[in-house]
Each structure stands twice: as C-alpha cells, then as structure tokens.
DSSP file (Angstrom, degrees, kcal/mol; ACC not computed):
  #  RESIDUE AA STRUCTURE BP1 BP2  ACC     N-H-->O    O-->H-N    N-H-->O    O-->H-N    TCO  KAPPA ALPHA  PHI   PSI    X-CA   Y-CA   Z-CA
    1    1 A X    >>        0   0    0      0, 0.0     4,-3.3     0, 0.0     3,-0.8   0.000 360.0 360.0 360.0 -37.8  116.5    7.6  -27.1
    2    2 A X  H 3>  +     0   0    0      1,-0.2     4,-1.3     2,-0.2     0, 0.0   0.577 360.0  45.7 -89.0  -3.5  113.6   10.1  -27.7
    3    3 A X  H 3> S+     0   0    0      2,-0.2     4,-0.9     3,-0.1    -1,-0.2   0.392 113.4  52.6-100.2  -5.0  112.8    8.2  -31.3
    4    4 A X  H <> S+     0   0    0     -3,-0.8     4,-3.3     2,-0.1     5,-0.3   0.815 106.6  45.3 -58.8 -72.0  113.1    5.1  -29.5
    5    5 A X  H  X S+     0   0    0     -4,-3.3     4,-3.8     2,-0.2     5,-0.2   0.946 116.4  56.3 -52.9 -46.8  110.6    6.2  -26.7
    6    6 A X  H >X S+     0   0    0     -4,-1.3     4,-2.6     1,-0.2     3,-0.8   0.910 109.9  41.9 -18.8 -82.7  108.3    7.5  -30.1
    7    7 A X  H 3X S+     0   0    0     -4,-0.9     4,-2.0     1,-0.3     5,-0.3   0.839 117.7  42.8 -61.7 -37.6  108.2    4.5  -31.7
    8    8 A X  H 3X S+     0   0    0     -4,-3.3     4,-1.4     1,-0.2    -1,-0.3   0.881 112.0  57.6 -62.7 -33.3  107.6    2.1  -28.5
    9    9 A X  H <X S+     0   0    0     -4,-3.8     4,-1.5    -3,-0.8     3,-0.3   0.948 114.5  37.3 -66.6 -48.1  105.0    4.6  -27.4
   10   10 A X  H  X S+     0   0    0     -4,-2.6     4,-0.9     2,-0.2    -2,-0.2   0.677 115.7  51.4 -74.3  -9.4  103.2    4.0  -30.8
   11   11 A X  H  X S+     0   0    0     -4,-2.0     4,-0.5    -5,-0.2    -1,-0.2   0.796 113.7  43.5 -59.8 -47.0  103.8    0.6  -31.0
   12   12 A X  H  < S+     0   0    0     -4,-1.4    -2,-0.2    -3,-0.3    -3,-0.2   0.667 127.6  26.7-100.2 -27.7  102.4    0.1  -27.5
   13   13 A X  H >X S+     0   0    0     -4,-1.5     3,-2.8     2,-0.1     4,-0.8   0.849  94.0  81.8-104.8 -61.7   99.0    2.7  -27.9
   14   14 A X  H 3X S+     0   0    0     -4,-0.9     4,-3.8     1,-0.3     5,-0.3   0.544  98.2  49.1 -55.4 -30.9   98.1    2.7  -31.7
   15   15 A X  H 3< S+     0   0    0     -4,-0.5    -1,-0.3     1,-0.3     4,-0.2   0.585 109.4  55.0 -74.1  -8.9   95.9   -1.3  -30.8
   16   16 A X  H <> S+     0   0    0     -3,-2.8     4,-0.7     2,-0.1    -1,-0.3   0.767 120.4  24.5 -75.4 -44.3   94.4    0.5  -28.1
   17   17 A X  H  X S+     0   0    0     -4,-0.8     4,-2.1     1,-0.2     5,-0.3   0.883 113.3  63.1 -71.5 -46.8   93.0    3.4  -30.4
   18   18 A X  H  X S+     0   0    0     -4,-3.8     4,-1.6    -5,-0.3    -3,-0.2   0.856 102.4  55.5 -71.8 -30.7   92.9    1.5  -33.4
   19   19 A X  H  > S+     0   0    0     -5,-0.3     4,-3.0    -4,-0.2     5,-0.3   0.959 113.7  39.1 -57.1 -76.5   90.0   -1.0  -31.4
   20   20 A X  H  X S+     0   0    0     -4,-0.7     4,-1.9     2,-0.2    -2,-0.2   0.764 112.9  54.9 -43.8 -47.3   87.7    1.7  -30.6
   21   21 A X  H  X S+     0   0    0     -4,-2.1     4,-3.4     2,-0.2    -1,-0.2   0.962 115.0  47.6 -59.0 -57.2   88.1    3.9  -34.3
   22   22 A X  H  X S+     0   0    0     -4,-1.6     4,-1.8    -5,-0.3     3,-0.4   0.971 116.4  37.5 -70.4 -54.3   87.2    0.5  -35.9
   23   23 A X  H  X S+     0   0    0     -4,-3.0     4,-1.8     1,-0.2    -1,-0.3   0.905 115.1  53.5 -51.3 -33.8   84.0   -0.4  -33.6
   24   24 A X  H  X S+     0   0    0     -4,-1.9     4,-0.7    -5,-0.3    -2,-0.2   0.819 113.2  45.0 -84.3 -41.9   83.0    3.1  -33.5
   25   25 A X  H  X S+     0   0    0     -4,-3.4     4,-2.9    -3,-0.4     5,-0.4   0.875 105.7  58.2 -26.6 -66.7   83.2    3.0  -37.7
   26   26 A X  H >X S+     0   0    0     -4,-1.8     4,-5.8     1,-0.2     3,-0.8   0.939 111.2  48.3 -20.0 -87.6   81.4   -0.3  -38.0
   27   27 A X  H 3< S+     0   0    0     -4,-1.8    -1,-0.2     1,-0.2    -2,-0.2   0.518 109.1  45.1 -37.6 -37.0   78.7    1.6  -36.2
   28   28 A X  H 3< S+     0   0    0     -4,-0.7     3,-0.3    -3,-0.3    -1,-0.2   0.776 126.6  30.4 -94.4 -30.8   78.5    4.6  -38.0
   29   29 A X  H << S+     0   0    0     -4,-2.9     2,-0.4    -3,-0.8    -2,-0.2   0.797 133.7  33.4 -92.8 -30.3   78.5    2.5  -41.9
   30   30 A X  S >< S+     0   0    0     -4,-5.8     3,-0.6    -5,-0.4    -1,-0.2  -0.515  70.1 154.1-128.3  86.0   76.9   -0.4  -40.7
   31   31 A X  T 3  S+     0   0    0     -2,-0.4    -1,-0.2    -3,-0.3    -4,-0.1   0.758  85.5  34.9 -88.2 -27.2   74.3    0.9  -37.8
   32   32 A X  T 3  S+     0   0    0      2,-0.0    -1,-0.2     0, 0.0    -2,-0.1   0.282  96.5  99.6 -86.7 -14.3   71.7   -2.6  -38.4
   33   33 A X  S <  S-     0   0    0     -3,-0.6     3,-0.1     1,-0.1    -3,-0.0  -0.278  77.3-119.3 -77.6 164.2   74.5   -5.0  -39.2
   34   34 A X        -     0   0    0      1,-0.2    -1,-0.1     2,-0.1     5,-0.1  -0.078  56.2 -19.0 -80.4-152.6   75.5   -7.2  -36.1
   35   35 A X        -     0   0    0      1,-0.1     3,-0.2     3,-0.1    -1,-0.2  -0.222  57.1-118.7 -61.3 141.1   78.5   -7.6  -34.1
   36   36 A X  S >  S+     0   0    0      1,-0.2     3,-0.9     2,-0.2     7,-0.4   0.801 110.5  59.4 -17.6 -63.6   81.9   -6.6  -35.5
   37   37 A X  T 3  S+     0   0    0      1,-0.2    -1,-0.2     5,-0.1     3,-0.1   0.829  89.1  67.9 -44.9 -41.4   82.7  -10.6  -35.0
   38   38 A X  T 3  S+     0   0    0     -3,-0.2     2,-0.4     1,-0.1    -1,-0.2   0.740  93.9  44.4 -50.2 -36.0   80.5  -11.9  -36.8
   39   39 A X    <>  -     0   0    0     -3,-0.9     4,-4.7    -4,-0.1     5,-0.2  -0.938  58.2-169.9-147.3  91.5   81.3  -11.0  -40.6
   40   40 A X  H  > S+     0   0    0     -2,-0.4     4,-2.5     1,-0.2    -1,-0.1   0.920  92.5  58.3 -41.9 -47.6   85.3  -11.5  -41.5
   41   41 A X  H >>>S+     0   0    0      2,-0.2     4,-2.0     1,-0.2     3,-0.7   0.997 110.4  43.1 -70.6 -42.9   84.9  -10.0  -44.6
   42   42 A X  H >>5S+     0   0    0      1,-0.3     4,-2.6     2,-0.2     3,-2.4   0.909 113.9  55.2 -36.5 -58.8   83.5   -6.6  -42.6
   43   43 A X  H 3X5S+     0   0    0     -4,-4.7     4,-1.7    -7,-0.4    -1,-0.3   0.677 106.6  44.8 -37.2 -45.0   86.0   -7.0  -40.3
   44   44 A X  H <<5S+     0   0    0     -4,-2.5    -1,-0.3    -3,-0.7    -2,-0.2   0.526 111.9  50.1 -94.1  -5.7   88.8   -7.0  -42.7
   45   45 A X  H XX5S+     0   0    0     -3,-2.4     4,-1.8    -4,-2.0     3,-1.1   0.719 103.7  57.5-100.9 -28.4   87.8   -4.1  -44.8
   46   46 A X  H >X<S+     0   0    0     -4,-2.6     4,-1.0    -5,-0.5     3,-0.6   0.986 117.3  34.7 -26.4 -70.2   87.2   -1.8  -42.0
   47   47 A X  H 3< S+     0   0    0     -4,-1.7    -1,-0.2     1,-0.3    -2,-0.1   0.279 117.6  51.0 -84.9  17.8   90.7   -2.3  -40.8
   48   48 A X  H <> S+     0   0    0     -3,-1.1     4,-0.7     2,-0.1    -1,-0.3   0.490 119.6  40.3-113.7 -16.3   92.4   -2.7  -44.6
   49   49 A X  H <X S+     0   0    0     -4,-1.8     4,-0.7    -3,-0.6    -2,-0.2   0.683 118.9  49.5-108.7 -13.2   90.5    0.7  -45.5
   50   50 A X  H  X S+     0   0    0     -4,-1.0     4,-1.6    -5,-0.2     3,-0.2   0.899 115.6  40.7 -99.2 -55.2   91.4    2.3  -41.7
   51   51 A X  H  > S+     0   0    0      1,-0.3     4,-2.0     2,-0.2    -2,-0.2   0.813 114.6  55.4 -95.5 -23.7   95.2    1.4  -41.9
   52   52 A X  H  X S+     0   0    0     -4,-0.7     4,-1.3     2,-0.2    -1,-0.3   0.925 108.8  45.8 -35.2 -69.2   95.2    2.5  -45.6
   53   53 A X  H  X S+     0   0    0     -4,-0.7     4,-2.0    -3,-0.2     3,-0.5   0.921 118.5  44.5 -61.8 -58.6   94.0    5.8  -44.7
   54   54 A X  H  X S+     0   0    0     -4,-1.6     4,-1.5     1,-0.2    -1,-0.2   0.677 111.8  47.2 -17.8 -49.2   96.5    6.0  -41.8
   55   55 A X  H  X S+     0   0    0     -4,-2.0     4,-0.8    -5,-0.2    -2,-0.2   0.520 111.1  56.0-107.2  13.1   99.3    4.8  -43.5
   56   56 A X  H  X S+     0   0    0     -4,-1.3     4,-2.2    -3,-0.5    -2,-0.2   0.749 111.0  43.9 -47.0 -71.9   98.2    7.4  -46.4
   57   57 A X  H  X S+     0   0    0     -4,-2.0     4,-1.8    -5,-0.3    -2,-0.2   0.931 106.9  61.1 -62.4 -37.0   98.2   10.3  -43.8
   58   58 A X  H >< S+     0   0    0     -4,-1.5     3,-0.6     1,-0.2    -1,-0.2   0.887 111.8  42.8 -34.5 -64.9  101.8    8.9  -42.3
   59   59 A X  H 3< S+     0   0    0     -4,-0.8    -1,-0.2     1,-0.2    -2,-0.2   0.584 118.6  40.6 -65.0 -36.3  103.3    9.5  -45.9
   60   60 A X  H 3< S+     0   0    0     -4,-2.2     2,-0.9     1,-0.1    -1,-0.2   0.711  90.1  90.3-113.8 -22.4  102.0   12.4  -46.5
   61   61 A X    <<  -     0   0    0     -4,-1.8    -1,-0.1    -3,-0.6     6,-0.1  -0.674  59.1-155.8 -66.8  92.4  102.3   14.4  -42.7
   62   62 A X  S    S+     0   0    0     -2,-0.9     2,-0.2     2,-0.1    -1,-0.2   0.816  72.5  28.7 -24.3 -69.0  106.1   16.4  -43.0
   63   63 A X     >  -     0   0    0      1,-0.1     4,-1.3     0, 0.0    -1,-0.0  -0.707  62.8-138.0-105.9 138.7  106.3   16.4  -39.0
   64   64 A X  H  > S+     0   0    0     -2,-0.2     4,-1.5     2,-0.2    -1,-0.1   0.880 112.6  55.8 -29.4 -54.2  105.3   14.6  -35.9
   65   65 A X  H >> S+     0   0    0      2,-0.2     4,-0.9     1,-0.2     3,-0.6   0.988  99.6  64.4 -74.4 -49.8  104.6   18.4  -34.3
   66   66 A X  H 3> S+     0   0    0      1,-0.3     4,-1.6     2,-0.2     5,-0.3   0.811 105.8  39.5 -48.3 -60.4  102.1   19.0  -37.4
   67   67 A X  H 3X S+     0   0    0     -4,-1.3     4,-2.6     2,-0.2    -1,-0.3   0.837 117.7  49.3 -50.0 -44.2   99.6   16.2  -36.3
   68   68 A X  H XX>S+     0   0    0     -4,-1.5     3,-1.2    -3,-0.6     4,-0.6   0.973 110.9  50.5 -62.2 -78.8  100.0   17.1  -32.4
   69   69 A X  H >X5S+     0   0    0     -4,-0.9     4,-1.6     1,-0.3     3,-1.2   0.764 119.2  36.1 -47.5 -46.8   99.3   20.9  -33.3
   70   70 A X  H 3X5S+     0   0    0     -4,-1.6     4,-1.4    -5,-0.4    -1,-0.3   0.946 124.7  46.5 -87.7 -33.0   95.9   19.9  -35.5
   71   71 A X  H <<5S+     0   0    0     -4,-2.6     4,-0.4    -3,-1.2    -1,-0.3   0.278 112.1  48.0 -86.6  24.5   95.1   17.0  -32.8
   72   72 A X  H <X>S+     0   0    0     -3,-1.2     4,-1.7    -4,-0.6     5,-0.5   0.388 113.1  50.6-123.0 -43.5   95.7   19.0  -29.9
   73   73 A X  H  X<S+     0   0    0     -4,-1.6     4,-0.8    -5,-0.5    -2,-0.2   0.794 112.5  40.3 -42.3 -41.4   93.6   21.6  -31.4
   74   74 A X  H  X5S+     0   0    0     -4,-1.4     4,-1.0     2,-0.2    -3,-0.2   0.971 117.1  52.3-137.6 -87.1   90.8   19.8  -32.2
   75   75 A X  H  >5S+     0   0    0     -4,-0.4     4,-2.8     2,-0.3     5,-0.2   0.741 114.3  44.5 -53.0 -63.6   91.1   17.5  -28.4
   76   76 A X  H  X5S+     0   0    0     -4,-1.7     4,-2.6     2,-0.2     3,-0.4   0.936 110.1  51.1 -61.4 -62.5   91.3   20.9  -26.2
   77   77 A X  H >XXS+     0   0    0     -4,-0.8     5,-1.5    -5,-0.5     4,-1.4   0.874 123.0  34.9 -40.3 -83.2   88.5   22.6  -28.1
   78   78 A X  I 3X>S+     0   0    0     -4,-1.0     5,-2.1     1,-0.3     4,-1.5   0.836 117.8  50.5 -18.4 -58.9   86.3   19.1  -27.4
   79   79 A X  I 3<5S+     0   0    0     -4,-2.8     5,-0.4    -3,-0.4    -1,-0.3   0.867 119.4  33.8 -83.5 -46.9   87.6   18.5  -24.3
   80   80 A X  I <<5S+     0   0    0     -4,-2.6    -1,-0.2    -3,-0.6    -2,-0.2   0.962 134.4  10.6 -76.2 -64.9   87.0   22.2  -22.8
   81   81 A X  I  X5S+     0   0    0     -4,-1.4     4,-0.6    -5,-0.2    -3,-0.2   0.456 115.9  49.2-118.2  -4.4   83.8   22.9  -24.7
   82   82 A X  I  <<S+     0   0    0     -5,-1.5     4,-0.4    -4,-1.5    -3,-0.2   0.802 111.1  50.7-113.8  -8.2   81.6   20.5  -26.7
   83   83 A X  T  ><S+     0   0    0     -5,-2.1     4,-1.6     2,-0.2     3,-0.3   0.951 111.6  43.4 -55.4 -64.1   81.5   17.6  -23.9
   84   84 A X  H >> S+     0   0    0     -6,-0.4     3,-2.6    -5,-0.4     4,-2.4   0.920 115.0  45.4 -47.9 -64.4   80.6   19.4  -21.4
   85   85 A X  H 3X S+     0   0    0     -4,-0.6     4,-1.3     1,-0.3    -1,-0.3   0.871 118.3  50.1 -51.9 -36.3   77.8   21.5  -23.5
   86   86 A X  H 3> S+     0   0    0     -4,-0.4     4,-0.5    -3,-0.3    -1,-0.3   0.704 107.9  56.4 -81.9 -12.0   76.6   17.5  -25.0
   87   87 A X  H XX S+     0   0    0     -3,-2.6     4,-1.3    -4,-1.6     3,-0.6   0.881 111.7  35.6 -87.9 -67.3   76.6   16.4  -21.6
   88   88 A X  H >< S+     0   0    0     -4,-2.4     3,-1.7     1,-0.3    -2,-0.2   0.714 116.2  54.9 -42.0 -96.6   74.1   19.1  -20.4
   89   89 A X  H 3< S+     0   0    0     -4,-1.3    -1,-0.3     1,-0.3    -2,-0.2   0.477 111.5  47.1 -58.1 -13.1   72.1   19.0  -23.7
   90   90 A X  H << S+     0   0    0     -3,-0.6    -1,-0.3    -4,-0.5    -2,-0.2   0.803  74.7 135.8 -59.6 -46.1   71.8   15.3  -23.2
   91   91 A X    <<  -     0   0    0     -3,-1.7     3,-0.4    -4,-1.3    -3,-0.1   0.401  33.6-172.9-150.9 107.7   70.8   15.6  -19.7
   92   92 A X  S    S+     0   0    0      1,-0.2    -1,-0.1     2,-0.1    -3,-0.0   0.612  78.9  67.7 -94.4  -6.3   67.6   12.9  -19.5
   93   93 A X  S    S-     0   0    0      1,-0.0    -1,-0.2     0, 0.0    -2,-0.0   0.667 103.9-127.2-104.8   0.5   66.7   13.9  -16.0
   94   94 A X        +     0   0    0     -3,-0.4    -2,-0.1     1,-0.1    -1,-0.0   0.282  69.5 131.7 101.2   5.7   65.5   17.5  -17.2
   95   95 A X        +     0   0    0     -7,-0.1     2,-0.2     2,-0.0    -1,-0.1   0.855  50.8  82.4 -64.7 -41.3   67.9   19.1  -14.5
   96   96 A X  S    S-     0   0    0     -8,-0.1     2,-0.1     3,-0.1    -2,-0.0  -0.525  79.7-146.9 -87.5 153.2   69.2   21.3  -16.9
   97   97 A X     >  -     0   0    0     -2,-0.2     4,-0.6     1,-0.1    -3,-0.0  -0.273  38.2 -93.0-100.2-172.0   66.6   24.5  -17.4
   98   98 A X  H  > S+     0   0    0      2,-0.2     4,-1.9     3,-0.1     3,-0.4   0.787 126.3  61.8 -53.9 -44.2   66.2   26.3  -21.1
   99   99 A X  H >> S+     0   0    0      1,-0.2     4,-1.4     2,-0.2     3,-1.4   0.986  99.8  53.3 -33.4 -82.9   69.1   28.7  -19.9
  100  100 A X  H 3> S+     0   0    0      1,-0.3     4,-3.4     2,-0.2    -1,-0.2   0.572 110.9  40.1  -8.3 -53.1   71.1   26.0  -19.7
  101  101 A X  H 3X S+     0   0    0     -4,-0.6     4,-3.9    -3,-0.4    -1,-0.3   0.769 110.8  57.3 -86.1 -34.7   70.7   24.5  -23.1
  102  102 A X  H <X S+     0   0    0     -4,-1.9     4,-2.4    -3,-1.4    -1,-0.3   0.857 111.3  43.2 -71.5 -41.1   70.7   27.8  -24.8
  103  103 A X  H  X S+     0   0    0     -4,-1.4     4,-4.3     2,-0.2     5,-0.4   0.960 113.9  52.4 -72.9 -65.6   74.3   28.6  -23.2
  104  104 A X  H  X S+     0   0    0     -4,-3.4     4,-0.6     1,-0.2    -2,-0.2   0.871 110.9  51.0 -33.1 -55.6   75.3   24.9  -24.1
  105  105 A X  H >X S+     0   0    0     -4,-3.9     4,-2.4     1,-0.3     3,-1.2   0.928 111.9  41.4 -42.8 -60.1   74.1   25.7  -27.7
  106  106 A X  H 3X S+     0   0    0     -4,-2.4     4,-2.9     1,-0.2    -1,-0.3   0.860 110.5  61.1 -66.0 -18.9   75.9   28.7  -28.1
  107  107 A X  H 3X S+     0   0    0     -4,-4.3     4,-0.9     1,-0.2    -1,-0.2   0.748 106.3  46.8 -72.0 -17.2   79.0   27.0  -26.4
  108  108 A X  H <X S+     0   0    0     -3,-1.2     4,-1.3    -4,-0.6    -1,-0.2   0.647 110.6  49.5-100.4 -32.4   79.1   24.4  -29.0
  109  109 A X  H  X S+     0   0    0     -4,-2.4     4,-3.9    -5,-0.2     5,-0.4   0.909 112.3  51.8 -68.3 -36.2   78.8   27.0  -32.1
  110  110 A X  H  X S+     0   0    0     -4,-2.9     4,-1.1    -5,-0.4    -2,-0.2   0.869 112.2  43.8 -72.9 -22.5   81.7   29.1  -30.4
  111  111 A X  H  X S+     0   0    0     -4,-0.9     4,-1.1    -5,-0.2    -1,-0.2   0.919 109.3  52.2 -74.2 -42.9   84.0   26.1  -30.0
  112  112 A X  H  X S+     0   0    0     -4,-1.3     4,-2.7     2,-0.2     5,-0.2   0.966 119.6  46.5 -39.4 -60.9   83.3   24.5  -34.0
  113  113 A X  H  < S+     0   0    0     -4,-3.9    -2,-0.2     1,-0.3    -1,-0.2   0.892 116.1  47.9 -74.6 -19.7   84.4   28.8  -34.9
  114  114 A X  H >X S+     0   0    0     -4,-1.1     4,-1.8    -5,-0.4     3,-0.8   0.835 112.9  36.2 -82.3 -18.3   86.9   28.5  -32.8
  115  115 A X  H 3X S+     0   0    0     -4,-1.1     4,-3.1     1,-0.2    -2,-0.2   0.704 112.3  64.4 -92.2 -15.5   88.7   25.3  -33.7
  116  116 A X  H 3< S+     0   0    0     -4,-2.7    -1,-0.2     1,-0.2    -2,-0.1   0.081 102.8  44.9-110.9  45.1   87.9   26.1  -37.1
  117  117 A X  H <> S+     0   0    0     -3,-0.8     4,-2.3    -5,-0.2    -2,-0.2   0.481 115.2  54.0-121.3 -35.1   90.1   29.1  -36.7
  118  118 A X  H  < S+     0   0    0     -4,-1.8    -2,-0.1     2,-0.2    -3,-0.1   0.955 111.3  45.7 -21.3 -73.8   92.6   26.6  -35.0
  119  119 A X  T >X S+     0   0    0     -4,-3.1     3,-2.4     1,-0.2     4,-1.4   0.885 112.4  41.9 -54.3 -53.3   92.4   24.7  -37.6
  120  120 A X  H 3> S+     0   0    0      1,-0.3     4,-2.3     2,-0.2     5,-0.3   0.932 111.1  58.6 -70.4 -40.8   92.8   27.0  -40.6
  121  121 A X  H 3X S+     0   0    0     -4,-2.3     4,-1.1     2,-0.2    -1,-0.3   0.742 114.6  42.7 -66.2   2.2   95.8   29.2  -38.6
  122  122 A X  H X> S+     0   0    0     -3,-2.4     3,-2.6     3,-0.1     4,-0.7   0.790 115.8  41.5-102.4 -91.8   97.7   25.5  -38.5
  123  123 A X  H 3X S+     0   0    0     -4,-1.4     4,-2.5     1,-0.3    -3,-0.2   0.555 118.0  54.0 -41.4 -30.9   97.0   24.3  -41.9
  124  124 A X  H 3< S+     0   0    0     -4,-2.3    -1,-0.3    -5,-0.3     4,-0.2   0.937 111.2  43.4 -32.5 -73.8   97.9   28.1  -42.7
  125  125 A X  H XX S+     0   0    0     -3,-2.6     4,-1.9    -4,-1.1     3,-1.6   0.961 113.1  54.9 -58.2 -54.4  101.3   28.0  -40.9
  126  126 A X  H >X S+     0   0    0     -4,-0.7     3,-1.3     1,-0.3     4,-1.0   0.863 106.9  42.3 -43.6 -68.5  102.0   24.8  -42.4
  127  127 A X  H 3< S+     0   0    0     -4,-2.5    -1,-0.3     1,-0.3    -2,-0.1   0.527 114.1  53.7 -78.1   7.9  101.6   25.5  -46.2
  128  128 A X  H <4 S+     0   0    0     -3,-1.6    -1,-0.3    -4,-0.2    -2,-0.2   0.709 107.0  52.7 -93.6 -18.9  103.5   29.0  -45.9
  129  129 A X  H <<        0   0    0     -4,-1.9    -2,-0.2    -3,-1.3    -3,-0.2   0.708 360.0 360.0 -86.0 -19.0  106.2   27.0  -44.3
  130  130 A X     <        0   0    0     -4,-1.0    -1,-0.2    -5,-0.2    -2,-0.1   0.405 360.0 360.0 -97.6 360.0  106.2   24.4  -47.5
C-alpha cells in the first residue's frame, strides 16, 4: 500500500512541477524568445533534455529518503531564510531601512553556509554508506 500511495502520489504531482521547472527554464536559456507555445521544437527539447536529466538522476539515486534528505535540506534552508531575506531586499516601497538589508544580507550568506554544510554532511553520509 505505501509503494502504491508513492507511485500515485508521483504520478498525480510530478505534471504539476514538471510545468513550472520547464517555464521557469525556457526563461532562464531563452530570456528574449517568446512564449513557450510558440516554438515546438523549444518546446520539445526543454522537456526531452528535463525528463532526461530526471530520469538520469532516478537511475542513479540508491533511495527515495536520499533525495528527501538533500530536498528537504535545501527547501527548509529557503523556506526559513533566503525568502524572507529576498523579500525584504526586494522591498520597492523603501519600508525596509539599511539595517534591515544588512541583516537580510547576512541572513542569506548564513543560510548558503549552512545548507552547504547540509548538503556536504548528506552527500557525506551517503558515500560512506556506499
């Protein structure tokens, strides 16, 4: 039942992720091109070079728990400290003072050294365990 619920759960999210990864690509390789709709061929290499790359990582990840442990790493560290701080430094209505920004700044170096302490004690555990 619980490798059942897996697979339906990924079945049922990965076209919900997998939209957004691909526009958000598009955007970052093609920043001048027009719409995602427009151009088949774009279209079809995005998502032949994205599901490649995916089904790459699939083959190659031992465990389920390894990818949660590096994506939960990675999410909390975001999620706790480099929004918030991007939100403030963004902050177009000047609200936030110099203080602010300065804090935000350092709040965004200390989450990058921490997650990439995260990171390296997971990838760590991992290849002592192999």
């Amino acid at each position: 039942a619980v490798r059942f619920s897996y697979a339906a759960h990924l079945m049922l999210v990965f076209p919900i992720v997998f939209y957004p990864l691909r526009v958000n690509i598009d955007g970052l390789l093609f920043p001048t091109a027009p719409s995602l709709t427009t151009s088949n061929l774009r279209f079809g290499s995005i998502t032949a070079g994205l599901i490649a790359v995916i089904f790459v990582g699939a083959n190659f990840i031992p465990s389920i728990w390894d990818a949660f442990q590096f994506t939960g790493a990675t999410a909390s560290v975001c999620i706790g400290f480099i929004f918030p701080s991007a939100v403030v430094l963004k902050d177009r209505r000047n609200r936030a003072t110099n203080r602010d920004k300065t804090i935000a700044i350092f709040m965004i170096v200390l989450a990058v050294f921490s997650n990439a302490i995260a990171i390296y004690s997971d990838a760590y555990a991992l290849f002592k365990k192999t």
